[in-house]
N, C-alpha and C positions, 0 to 999 in steps of 0.2 A: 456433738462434736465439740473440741477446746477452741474457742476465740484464736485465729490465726495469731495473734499480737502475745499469746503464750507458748506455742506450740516450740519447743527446742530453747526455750528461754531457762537456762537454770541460774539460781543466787549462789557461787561457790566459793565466795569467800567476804571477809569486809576489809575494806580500804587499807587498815592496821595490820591485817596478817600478812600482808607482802611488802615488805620495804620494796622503797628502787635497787635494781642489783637481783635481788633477790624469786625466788619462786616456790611455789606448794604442787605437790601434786595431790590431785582429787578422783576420786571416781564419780560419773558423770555415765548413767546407763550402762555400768557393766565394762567401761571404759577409764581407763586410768589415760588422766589428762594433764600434761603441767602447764600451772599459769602462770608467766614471767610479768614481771613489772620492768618496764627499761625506760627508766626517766618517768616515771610516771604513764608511761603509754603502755595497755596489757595488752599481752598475746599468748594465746593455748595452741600446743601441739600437742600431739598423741606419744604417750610415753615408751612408743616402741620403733626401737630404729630400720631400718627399710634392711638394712645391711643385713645384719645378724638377729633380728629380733631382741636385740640388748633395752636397758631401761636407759632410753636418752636421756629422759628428764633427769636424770640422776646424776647426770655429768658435767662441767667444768664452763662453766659463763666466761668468754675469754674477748677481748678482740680484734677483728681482723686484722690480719697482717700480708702486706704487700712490697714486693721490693719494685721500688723506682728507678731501678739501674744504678743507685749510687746507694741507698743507704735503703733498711726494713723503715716504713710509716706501719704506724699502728693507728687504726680507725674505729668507727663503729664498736667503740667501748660494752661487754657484755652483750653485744647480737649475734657470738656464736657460740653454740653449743658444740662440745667434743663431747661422743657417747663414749663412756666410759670402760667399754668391754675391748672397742678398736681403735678409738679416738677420732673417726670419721666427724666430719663436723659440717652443721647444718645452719643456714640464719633462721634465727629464731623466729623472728617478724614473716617469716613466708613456709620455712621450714623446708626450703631448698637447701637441697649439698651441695657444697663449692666446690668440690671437684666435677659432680657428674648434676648438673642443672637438671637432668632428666629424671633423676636420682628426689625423692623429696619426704618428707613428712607428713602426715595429716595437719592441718589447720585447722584452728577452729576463730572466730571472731570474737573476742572479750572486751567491754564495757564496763567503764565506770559509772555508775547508776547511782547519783548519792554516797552513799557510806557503803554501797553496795559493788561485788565486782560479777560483773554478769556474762556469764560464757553460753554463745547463743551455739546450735551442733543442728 
């Protein structure tokens, strides 16, 4: 059997191929996964939206926005994702949808490892 300390551990990218802002999407067992980097903190969701079956990861880093009764605050710079076939939008960081909480994404946990980014499933 594999060393529990490997098991769901993959290396899916290095430190350079994802600015802040930015994401790659990877296959990981058969599974297309995208990795966000947001301020330097990574996160993997599963690049298929709950809705429609659309390619999430393929859509539009934006962020939150909320009215306070007097004016739109814009927050949480690039933590949501709009999927691009209906524009349904997900935090990235949990891959919950802001409309329907009950509504959500796959997660996965991603780590910076050295020069390494390491997405555990």
């Amino acid at each position: 059997s594999e060393p529990t300390d490997t098991v769901g551990r993959h290396i899916v990218a290095q430190v350079t191929d994802i600015s802040p802002g930015h994401r790659i999407v990877v296959n990981v067992k058969g599974r297309e996964i995208g990795v966000f980097n947001i301020d330097g903190q990574y996160h993997g969701i599963r690049n298929i939206c709950p809705h429609r079956s659309g390619p999430i990861c393929l859509g539009r880093l934006r962020p939150n926005v909320e009215w306070d009764g007097q004016e739109f605050v814009y927050n949480r710079e690039n933590e949501i994702l709009k999927c691009p076939w209906h524009n349904w939008e997900f935090d990235v960081k949990t891959g919950v949808c802001l409309v329907d909480p009950d509504l959500r994404v796959r997660s996965y946990r991603v780590e910076r490892e050295g020069d390494d980014i390491v997405l555990y499933s």
